[in-house]
N, C-alpha and C positions, 0 to 999 in steps of 0.2 A: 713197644713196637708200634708204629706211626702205620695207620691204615691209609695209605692211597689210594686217590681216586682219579680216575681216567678223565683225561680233557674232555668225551665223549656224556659221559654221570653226572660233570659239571655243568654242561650246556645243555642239556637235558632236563635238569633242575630250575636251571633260571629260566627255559621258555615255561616251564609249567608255570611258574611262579609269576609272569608277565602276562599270561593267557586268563589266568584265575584275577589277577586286578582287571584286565582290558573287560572282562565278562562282569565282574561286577557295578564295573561305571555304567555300562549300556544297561544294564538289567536297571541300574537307577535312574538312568533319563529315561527308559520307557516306562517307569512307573511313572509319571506323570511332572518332573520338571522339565522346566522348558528350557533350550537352549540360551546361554548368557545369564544365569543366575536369576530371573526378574522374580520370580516368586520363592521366599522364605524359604525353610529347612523349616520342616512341620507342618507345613500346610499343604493340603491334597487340593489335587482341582475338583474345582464342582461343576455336574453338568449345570445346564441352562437348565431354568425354574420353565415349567412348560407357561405358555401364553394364557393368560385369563379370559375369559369370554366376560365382555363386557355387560350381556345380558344373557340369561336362562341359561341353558345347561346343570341344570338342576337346583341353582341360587334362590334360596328359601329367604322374601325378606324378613327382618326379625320382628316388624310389626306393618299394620297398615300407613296409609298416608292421615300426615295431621291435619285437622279441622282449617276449611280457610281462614286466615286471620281478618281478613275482609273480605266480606260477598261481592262477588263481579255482577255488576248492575242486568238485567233479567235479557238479553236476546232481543232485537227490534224482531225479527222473524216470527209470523202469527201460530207458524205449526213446527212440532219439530219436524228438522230435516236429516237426512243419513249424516252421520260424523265425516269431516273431512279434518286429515294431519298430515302433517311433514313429517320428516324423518327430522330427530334433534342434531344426529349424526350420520357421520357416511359409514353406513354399515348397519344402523340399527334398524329397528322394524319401525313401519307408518304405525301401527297400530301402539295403544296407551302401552307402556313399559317400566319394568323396574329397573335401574344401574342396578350392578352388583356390589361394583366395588365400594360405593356409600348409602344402598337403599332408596333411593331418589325415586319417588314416584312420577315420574315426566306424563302429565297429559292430564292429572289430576288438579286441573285449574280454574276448571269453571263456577266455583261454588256453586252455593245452595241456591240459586239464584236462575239455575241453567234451566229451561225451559224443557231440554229434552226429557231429562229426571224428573220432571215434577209429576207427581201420581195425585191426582184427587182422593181417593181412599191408600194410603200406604198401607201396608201390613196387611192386605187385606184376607191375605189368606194364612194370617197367623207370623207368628217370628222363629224362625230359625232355631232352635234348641240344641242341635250338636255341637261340638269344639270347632270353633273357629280362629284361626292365629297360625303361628308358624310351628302351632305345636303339634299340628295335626294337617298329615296328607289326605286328600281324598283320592281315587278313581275312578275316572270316569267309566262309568257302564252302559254307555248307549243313549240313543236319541240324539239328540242333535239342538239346535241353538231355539228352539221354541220351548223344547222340554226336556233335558236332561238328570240322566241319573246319577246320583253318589251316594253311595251306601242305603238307597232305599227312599232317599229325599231327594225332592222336585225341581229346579231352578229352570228359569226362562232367563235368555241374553237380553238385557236393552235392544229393543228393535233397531235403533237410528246406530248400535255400535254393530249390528251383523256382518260388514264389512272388514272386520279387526277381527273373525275366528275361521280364515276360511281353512287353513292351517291345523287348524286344532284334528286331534286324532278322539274324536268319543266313545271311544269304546278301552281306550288304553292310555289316553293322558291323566296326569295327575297334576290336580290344582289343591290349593289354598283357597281357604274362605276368607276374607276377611270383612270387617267392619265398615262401611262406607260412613262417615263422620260427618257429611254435609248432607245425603239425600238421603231423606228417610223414607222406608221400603227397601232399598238396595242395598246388596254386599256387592264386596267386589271378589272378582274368581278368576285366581293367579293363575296361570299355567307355567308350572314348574320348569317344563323344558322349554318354552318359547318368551319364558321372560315375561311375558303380552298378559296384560287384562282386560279386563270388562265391565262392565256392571250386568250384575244377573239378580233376578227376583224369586225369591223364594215361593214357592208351589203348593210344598203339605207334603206329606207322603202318600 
């Protein structure tokens, strides 16, 4: 016995059956291909990678700047004078800085030779003993660009770069110490979130 179906069962069958394909194309373009085929079967789209700050934003370099390869000849000027820079770029800060994207110490150019750096007694209040490097963050705790605090140790800003920290937060920024390789007596003190350094002199505790 042949079971019959109504013209009504039959038409009823193929819209489900047209509804169920029409619903899974679109469910598949808005999962993420694009119209006209242009990107593969397997591959998902990716957002956009967010923008790099070209300096600071928390960019720890992985070591200090290298020793100049030749000293830049001594300054005609008899006394030092305040630091005066350009920006390298449009956007970056006047003040000395690090690139992120390859470590570049920009501003770091006047060798041993710079007049402002030169200390008649270096060291004179002893050398620096804590971790210095990109292995070790500091906090700043107060005081300000003649004598600040990190962890209980002393630094003074180069007087002629006081103009390059006006920015700086001392009570809540975090720098880096590192090694100054041309002027002896000085580190340099990175600030984590502004990219910017300095040279600063160590104190004592």
């Amino acid at each position: 016995m042949r079971t019959r179906y109504s013209p009504l069962v039959i038409a009823g069958g193929i819209l489900a059956v047209t509804m169920i394909a029409a619903g899974s194309a679109l469910a598949q373009r808005a999962g993420g291909e694009p119209q006209g085929g242009q990107q593969q079967r397997g591959q998902q789209a990716r957002p956009a990678a967010p923008a790099r700050r070209d300096v600071g934003g928390g960019h720890i370099p992985a070591r200090g700047p290298a020793r100049m390869a030749t000293p830049a000849p001594a300054p005609s000027r008899p006394a030092p004078q305040p630091a005066r820079r350009t920006a390298d770029m449009p956007g970056h800060p006047v003040a000395p800085h690090v690139h992120a994207a390859n470590d570049q110490w920009v501003g770091h150019d006047a060798g041993p030779a710079d007049r402002n750096l030169h200390l008649d007694h270096p060291w004179q209040y002893g050398r620096f003993t804590g971790p210095i490097g990109a292995q070790h963050v500091w906090r700043l705790q107060g005081g300000g660009r003649d004598r600040f605090n990190v962890g209980g140790y002393y630094f003074q800003v180069a007087p002629y770069e006081y103009g390059f920290i006006n920015d700086w937060m001392w009570d809540s920024d975090d720098i880096v110490i590192y090694a100054d390789p041309d002027h002896d007596g000085w580190y340099l003190g990175y600030n984590v979130r502004l990219g910017t350094y300095v040279h600063v002199m160590y104190l004592g505790m």
